[in-house]
PASEBA-1860 file (N, C-alpha, C; in nm, 3 decimals):
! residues 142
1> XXXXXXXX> 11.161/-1.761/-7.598/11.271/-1.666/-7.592/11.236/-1.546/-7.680 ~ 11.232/-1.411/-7.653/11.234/-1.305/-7.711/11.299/-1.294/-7.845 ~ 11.252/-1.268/-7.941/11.318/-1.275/-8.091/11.419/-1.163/-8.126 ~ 11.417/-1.107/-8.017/11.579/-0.942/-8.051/11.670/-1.059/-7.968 ~ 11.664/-1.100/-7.859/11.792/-1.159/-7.784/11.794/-1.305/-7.871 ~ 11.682/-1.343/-7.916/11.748/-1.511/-8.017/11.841/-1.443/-8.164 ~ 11.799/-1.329/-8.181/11.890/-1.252/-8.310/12.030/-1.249/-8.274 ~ 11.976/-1.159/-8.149/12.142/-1.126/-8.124/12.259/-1.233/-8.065
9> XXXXXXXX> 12.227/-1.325/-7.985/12.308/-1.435/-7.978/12.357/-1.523/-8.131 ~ 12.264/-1.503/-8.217/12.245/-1.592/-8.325/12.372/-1.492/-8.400 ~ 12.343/-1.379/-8.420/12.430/-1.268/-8.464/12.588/-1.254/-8.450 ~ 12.575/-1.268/-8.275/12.723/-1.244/-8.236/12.791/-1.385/-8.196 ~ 12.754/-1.542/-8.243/12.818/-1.581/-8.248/12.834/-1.660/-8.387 ~ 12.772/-1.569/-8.515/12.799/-1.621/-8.641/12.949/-1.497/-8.654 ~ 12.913/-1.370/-8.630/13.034/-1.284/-8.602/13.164/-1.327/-8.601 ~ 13.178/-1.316/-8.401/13.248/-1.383/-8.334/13.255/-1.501/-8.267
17> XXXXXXXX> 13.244/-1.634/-8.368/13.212/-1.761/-8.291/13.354/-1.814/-8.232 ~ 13.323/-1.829/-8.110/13.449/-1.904/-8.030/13.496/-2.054/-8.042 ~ 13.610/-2.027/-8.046/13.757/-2.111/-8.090/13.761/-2.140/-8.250 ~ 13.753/-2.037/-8.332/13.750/-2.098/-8.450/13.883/-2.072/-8.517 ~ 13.958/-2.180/-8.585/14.067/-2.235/-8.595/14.115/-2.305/-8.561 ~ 14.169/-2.429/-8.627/14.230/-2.568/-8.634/14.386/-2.537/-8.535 ~ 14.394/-2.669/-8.534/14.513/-2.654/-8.414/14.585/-2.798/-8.470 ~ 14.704/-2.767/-8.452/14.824/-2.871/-8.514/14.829/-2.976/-8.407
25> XXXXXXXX> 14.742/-3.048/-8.330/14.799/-3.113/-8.207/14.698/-3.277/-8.247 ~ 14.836/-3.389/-8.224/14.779/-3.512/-8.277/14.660/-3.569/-8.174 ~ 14.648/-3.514/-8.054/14.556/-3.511/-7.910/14.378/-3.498/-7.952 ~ 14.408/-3.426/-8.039/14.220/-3.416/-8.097/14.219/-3.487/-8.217 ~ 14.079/-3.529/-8.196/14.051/-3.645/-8.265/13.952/-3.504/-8.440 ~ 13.991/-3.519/-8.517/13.909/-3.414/-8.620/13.780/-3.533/-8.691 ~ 13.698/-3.409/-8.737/13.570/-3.500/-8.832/13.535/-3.361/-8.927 ~ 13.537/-3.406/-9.013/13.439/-3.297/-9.138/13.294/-3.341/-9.116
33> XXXXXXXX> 13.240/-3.206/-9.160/13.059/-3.271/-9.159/13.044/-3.143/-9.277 ~ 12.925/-3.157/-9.382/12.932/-3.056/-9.438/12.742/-3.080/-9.509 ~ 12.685/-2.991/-9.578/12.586/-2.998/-9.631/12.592/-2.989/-9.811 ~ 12.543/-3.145/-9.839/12.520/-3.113/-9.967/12.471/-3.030/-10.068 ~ 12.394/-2.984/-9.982/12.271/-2.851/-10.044/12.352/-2.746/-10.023 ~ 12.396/-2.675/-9.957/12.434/-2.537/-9.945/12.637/-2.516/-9.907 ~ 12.662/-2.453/-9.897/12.793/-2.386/-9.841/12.854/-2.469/-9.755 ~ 12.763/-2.513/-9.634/12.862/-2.583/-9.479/12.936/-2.677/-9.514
41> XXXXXXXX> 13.029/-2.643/-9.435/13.146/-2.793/-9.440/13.215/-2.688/-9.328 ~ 13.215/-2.784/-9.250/13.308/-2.775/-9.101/13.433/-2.857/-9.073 ~ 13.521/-2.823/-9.081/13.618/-2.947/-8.970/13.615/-2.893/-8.816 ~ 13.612/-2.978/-8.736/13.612/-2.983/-8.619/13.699/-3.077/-8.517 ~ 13.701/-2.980/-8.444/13.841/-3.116/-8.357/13.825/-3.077/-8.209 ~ 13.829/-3.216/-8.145/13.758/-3.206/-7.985/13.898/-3.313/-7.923 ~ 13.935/-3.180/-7.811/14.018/-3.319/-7.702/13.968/-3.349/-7.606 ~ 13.972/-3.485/-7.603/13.886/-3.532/-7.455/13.974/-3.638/-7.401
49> XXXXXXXX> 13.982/-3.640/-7.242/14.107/-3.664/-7.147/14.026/-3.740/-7.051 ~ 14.053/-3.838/-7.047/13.977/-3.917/-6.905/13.793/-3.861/-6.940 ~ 13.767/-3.929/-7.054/13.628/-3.881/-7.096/13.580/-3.782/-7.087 ~ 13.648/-3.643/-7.021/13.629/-3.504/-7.045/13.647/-3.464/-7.178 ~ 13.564/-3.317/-7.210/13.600/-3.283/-7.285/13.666/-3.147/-7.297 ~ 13.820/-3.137/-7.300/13.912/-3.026/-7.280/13.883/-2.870/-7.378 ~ 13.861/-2.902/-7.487/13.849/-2.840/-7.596/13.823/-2.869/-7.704 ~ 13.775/-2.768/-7.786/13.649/-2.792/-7.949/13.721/-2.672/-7.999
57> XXXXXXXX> 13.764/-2.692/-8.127/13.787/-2.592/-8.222/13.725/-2.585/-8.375 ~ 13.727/-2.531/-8.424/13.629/-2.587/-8.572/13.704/-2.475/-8.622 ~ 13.682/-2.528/-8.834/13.651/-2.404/-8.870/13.648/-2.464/-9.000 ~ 13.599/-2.359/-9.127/13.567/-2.410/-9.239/13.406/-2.299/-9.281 ~ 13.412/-2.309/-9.387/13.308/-2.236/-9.478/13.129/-2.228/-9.462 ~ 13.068/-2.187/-9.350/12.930/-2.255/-9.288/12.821/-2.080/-9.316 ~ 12.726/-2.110/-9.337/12.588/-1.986/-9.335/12.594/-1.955/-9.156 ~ 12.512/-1.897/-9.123/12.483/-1.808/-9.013/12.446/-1.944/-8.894
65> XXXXXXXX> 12.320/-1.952/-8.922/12.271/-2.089/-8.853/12.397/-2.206/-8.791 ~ 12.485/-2.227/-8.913/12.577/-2.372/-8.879/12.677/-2.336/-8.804 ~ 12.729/-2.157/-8.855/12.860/-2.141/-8.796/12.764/-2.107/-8.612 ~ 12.673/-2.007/-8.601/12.677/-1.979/-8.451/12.623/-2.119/-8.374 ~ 12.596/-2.250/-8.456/12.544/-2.316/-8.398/12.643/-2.407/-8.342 ~ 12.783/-2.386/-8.417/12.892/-2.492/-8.411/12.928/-2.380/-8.245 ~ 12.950/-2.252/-8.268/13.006/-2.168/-8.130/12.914/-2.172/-8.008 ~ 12.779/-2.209/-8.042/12.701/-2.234/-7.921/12.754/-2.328/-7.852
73> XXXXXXXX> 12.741/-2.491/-7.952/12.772/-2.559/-7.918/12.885/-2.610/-7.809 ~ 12.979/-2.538/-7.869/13.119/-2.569/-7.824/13.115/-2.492/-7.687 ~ 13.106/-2.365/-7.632/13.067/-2.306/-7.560/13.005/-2.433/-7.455 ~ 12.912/-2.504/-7.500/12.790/-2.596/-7.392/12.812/-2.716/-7.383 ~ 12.953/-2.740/-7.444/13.028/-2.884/-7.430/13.155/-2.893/-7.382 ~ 13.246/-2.757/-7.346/13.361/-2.791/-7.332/13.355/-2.776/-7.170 ~ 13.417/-2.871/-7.083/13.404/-2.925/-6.970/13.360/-3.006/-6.928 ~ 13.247/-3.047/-7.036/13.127/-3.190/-6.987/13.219/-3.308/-6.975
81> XXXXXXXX> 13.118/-3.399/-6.937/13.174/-3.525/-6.931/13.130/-3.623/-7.051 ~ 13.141/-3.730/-7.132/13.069/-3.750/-7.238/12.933/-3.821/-7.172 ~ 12.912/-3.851/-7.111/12.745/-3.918/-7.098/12.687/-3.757/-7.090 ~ 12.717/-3.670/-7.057/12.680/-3.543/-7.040/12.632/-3.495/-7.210 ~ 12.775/-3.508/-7.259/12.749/-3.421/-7.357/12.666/-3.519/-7.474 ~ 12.647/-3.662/-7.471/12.565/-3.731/-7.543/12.400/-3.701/-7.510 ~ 12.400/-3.638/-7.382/12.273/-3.619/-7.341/12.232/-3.479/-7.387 ~ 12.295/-3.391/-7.363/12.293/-3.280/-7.420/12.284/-3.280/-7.542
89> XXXXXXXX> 12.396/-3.360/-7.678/12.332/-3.374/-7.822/12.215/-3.448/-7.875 ~ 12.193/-3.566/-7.787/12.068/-3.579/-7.785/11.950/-3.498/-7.790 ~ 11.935/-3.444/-7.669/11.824/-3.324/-7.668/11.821/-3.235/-7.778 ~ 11.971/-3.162/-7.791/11.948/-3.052/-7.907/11.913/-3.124/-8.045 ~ 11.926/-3.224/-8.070/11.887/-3.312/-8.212/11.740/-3.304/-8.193 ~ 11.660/-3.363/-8.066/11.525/-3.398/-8.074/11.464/-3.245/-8.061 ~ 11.484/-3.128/-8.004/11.463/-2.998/-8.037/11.446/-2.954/-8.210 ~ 11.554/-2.965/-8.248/11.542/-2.944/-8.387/11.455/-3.051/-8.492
97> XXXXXXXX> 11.444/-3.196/-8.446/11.359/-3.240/-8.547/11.228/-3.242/-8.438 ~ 11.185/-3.142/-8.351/11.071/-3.125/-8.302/11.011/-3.300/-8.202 ~ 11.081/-3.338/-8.167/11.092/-3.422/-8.065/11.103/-3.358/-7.903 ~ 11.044/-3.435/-7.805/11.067/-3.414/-7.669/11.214/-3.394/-7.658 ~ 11.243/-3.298/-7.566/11.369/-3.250/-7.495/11.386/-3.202/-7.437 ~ 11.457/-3.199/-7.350/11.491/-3.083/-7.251/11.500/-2.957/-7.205 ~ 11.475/-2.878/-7.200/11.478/-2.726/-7.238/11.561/-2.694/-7.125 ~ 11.561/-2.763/-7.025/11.667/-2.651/-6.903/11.810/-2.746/-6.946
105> XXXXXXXX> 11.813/-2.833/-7.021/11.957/-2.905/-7.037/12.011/-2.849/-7.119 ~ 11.951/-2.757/-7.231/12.035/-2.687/-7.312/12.111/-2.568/-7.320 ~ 11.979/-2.481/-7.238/12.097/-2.332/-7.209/12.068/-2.255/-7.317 ~ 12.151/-2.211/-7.382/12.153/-2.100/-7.481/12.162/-2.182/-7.615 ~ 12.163/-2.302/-7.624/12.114/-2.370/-7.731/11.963/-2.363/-7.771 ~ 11.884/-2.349/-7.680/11.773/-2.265/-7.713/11.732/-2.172/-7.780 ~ 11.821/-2.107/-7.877/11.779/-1.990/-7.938/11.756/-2.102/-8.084 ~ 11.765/-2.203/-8.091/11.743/-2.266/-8.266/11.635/-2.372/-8.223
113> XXXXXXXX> 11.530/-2.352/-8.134/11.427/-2.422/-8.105/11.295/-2.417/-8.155 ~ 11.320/-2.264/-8.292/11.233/-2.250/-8.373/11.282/-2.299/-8.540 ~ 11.374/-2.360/-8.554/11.432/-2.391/-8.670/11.374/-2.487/-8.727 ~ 11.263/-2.532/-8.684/11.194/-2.603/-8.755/11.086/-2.594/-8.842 ~ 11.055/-2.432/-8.827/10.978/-2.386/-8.888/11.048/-2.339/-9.042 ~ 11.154/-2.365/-9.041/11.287/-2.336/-9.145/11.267/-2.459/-9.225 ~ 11.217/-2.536/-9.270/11.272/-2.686/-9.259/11.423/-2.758/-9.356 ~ 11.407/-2.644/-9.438/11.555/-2.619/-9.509/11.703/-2.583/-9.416
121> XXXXXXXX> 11.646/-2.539/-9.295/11.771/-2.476/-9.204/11.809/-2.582/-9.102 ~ 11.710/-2.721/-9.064/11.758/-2.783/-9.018/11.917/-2.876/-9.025 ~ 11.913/-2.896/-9.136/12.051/-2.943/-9.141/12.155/-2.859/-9.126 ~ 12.174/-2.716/-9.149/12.227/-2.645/-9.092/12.258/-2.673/-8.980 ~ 12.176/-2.640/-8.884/12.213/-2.665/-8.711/12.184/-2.779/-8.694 ~ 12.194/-2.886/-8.735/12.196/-3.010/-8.684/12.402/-3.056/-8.709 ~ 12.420/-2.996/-8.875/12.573/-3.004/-8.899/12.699/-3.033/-8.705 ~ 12.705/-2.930/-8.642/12.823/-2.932/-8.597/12.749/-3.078/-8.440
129> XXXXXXXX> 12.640/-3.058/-8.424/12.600/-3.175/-8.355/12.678/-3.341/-8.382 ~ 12.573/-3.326/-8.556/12.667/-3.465/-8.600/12.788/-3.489/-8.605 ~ 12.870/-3.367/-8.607/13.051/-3.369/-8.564/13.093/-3.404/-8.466 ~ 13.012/-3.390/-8.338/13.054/-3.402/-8.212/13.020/-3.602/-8.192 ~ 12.913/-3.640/-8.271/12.859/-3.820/-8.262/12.981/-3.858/-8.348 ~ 13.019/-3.776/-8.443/13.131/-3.876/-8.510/13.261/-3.877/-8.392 ~ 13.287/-3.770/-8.362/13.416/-3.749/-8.245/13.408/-3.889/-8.186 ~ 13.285/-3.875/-8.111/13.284/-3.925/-7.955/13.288/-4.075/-8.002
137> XXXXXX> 13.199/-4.089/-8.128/13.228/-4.259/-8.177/13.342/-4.299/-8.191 ~ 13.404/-4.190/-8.272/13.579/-4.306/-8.284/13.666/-4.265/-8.140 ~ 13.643/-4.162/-8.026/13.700/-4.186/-7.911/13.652/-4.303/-7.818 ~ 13.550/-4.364/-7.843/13.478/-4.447/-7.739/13.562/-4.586/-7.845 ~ 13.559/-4.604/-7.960/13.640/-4.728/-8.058/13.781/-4.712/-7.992 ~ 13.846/-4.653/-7.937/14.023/-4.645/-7.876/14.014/-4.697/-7.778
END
C-alpha cells in the first residue's frame, strides 16, 4: 500500500474515528482493554443480535495507532456475522505478529501491516482486537 494513502487513512481515522462514544443501553455487552506501557485504555461496547453484529462504539484515552485502529476496526465488523468477524480478528492478529493471513479478508485493515517493524506499536493495534475476543467470549458464555 502506498505510504501517503496508509498516512492518510491512519490520520483521518485517529481524527475522526467512527462511533466514538459510549451509549447507555444494557443490549451491549462493554470490555476495557488498555496498555500498560503507554496512554491506551479503551472501553468498548458491541451489540450483537442473532450472532450479528449491530454496532461497536468505543471510547477512552488511546495514541494514533490504537484509536484509528479501534475505527478501522469497527468500520470492518459492524454487520458481520461472528464466525466472520473471529476470522477476520484472527487474520488481523496474525498480520500484526507477522504470521500468515489474509490480505483480501481485511480491507483497509491493511494499512497496520507494517507495524511490525514498530515492535513497541504492536500492542497498540492489537488493543481494540483483544476487545472484540473479550466481547464475543462472554456473548458466546450467555
Amino acid at each position: 500500500m502506498d505510504k501517503e494513502i496508509r498516512r492518510e487513512i491512519i490520520l483521518d481515522n485517529y481524527q475522526n474515528p467512527i462511533n466514538r462514544g459510549l451509549v447507555d443501553d444494557d443490549s451491549y455487552i462493554l470490555k476495557n482493554t488498555n496498555n500498560e506501557s503507554c496512554i491506551d485504555n479503551i472501553d468498548m461496547m458491541m451489540k450483537i443480535e442473532n450472532d450479528i453484529v449491530k454496532n461497536i462504539v468505543f471510547d477512552g484515552e488511546a495514541c494514533a495507532i490504537c484509536t484509528s485502529a479501534t475505527s478501522v476496526l469497527i468500520k470492518t465488523l459492524i454487520g458481520k456475522n461472528i464466525k466472520e468477524v473471529e476470522n477476520i480478528i484472527r487474520n488481523y492478529q496474525n498480520m500484526i505478529n507477522e504470521k500468515p493471513y489474509d490480505k483480501d479478508l481485511l480491507g483497509q485493515l491493511n494499512v497496520y501491516d507494517e507495524i511490525y517493524m514498530q515492535p513497541n506499536r504492536k500492542t497498540c493495534a492489537l488493543l481494540p482486537s483483544n476487545a472484540v475476543i473479550n466481547i464475543i467470549k462472554e456473548y458466546n458464555e450467555k
